[in-house]
C-alpha positions as CSV (number, residue, x, y, z in Angstrom):
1,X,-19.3,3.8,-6.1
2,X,-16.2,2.5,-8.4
3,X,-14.4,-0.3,-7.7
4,X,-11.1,1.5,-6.7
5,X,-13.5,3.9,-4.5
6,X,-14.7,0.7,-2.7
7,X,-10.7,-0.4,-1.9
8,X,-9.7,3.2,-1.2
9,X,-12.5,3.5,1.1
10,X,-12.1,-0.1,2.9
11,X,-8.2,1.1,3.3
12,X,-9.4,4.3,4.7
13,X,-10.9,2.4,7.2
14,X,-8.1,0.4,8.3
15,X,-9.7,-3.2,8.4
16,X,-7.7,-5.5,10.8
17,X,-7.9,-7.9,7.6
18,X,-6.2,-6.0,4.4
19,X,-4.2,-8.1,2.3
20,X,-1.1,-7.9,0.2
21,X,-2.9,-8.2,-2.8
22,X,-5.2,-5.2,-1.5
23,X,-2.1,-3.0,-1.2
24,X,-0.5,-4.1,-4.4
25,X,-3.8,-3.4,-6.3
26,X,-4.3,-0.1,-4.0
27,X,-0.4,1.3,-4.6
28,X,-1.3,-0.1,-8.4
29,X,-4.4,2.5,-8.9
30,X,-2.3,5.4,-8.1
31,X,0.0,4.9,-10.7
32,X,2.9,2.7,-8.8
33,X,4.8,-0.2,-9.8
34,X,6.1,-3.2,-8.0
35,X,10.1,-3.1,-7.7
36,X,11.6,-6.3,-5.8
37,X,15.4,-6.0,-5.6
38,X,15.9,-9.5,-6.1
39,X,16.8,-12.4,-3.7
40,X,19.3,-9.8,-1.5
41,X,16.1,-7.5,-0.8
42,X,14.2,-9.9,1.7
43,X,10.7,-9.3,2.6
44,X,11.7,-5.1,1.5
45,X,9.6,-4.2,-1.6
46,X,9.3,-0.7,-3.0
47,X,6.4,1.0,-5.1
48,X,7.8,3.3,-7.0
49,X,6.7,5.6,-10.0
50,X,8.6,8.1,-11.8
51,X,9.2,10.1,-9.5
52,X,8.2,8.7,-6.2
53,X,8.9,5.5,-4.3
54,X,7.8,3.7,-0.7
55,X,9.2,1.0,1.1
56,X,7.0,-1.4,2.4
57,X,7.5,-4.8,4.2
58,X,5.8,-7.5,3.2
59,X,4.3,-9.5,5.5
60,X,4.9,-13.0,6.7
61,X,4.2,-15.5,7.3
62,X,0.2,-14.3,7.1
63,X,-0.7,-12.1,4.6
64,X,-2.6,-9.4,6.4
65,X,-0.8,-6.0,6.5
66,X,-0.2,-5.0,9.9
67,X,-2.2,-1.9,11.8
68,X,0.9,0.2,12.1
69,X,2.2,-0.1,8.5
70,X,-1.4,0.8,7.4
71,X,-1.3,4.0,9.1
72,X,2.1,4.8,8.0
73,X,1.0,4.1,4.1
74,X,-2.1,6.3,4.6
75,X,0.1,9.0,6.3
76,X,2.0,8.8,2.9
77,X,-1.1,9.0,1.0
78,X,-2.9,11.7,1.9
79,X,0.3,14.0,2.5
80,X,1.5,12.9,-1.2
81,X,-2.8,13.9,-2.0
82,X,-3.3,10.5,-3.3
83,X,-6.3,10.5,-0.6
84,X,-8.4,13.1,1.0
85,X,-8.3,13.2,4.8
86,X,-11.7,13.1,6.0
């Protein structure tokens, strides 16, 4: 099993303990890039690509991502068929 199987697979399973990073790196493998609107945009960051973007919050002060937000992104995933519901 890949690398990026391993993270798609420990997001699948909505671990009470998924980072930032994790996301960053997991948003990164599908082809999306980091888009911080500067000092006015607050904790809002947005992955976009070239034709797609999603707002997420980023969390704070800890840097786990919170349960509902996981759902929410894995929602997104599977209906934009970036992951196979199981």
């Amino acid at each position: 099993m890949s690398t990026k199987d391993k993270l798609i697979e420990r997001f699948e399973n909505l671990p009470k303990d998924f980072t930032w990073q994790e996301l960053v790196r997991l948003f990164g493998l599908f082809g999306y890039t980091v888009n911080n609107q500067g000092k006015t945009s607050g904790s809002r960051v947005m992955f976009e690509t070239e034709n797609d973007m999603y707002i997420v919050h980023r969390p704070h002060p800890a840097n786990v991502i919170k349960e509902y937000a996981m759902k929410q992104i894995l929602e997104y995933f599977i209906e934009k068929k970036l992951i196979n519901k199981k």
